[in-house]
C-alpha positions as CSV (number, residue, x, y, z in Angstrom):
1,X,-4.7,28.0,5.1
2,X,-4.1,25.4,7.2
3,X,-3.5,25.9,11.4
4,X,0.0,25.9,12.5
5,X,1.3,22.7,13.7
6,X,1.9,22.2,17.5
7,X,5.2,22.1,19.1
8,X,7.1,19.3,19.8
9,X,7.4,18.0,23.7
10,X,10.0,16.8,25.1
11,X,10.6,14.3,28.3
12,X,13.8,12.2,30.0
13,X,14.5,9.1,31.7
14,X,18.0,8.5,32.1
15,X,19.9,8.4,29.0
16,X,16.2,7.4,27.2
17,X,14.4,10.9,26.0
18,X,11.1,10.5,24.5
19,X,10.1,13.4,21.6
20,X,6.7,14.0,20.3
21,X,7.4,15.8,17.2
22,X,4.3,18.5,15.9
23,X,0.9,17.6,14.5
24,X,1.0,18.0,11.0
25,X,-1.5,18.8,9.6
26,X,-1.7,17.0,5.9
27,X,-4.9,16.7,3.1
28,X,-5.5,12.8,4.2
29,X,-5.5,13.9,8.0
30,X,-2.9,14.8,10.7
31,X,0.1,13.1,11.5
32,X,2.2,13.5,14.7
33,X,5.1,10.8,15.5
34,X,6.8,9.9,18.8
35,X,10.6,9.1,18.9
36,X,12.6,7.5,21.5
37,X,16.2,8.3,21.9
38,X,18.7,6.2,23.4
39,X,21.8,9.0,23.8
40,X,22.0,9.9,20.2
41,X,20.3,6.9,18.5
42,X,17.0,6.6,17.6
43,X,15.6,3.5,19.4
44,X,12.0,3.8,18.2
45,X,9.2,5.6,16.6
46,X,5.4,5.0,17.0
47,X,2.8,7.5,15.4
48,X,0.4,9.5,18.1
49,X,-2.0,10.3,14.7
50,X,-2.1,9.1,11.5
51,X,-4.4,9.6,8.6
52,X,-7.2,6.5,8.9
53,X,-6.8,5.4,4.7
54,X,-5.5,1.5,3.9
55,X,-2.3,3.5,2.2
56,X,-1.5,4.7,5.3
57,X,-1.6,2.0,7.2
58,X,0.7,-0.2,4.9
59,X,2.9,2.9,5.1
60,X,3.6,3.4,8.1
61,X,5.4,0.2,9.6
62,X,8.1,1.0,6.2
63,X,8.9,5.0,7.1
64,X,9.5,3.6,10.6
65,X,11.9,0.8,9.5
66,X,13.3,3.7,7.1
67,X,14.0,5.6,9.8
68,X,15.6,3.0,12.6
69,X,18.1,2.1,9.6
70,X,18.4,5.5,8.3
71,X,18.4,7.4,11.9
72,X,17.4,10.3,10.3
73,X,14.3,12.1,8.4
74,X,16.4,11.4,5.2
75,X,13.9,8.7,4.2
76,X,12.4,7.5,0.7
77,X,8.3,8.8,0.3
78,X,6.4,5.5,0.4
79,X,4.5,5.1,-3.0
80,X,1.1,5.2,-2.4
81,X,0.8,7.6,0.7
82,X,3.1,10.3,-0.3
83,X,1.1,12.7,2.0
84,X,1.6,10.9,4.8
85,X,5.2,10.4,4.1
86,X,6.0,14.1,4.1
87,X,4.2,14.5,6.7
88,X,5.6,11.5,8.7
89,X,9.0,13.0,7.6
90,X,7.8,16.9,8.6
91,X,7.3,15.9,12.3
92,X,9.8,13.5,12.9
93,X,12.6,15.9,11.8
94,X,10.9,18.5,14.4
95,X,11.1,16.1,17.0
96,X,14.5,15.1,15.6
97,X,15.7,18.8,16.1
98,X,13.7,19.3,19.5
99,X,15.5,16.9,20.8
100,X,19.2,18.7,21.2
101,X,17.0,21.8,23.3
């Protein structure tokens, strides 16, 4: 069974809001990502923890990209780190939804 994931934060600065979505917590190793809202856009998205595995690594500059274009969760699972994908995509929807509270 495997812990329940934290809860997203949530912090302002003018119309900039920055969201750390949950840790999730995924067979290669937690993932938690940070995304920066400008309004209603999503202006960036850096990971807090990621899985420490080559696949990873390659992955992770693509599900960001994925995301600024898509400005959603509604990304393609990188072949290779599926994992971390939906895990990537688990806490960035949370943050995605955490930040309209």
């Amino acid at each position: 069974m495997q812990p329940a994931p934290t809860t997203p934060s949530v912090s302002s600065s003018g119309s900039s809001k920055v969201v750390a979505g949950p840790t999730v917590d995924t067979e290669k190793g937690p993932v938690r990502v940070e995304v920066t809202f400008d309004g209603d856009t999503i202006a960036s998205v850096r990971m807090l923890q990621q899985p420490n595995h080559p696949q990873t690594t390659a992955a992770v500059p693509k599900l960001i990209e994925e995301t600024l274009q898509a400005q959603s969760a509604d990304i393609d699972t990188v072949s290779g780190a599926t994992i971390t994908s939906d895990g990537y995509k688990e806490s960035l929807q949370a943050a995605i939804d955490a930040k309209g509270t």
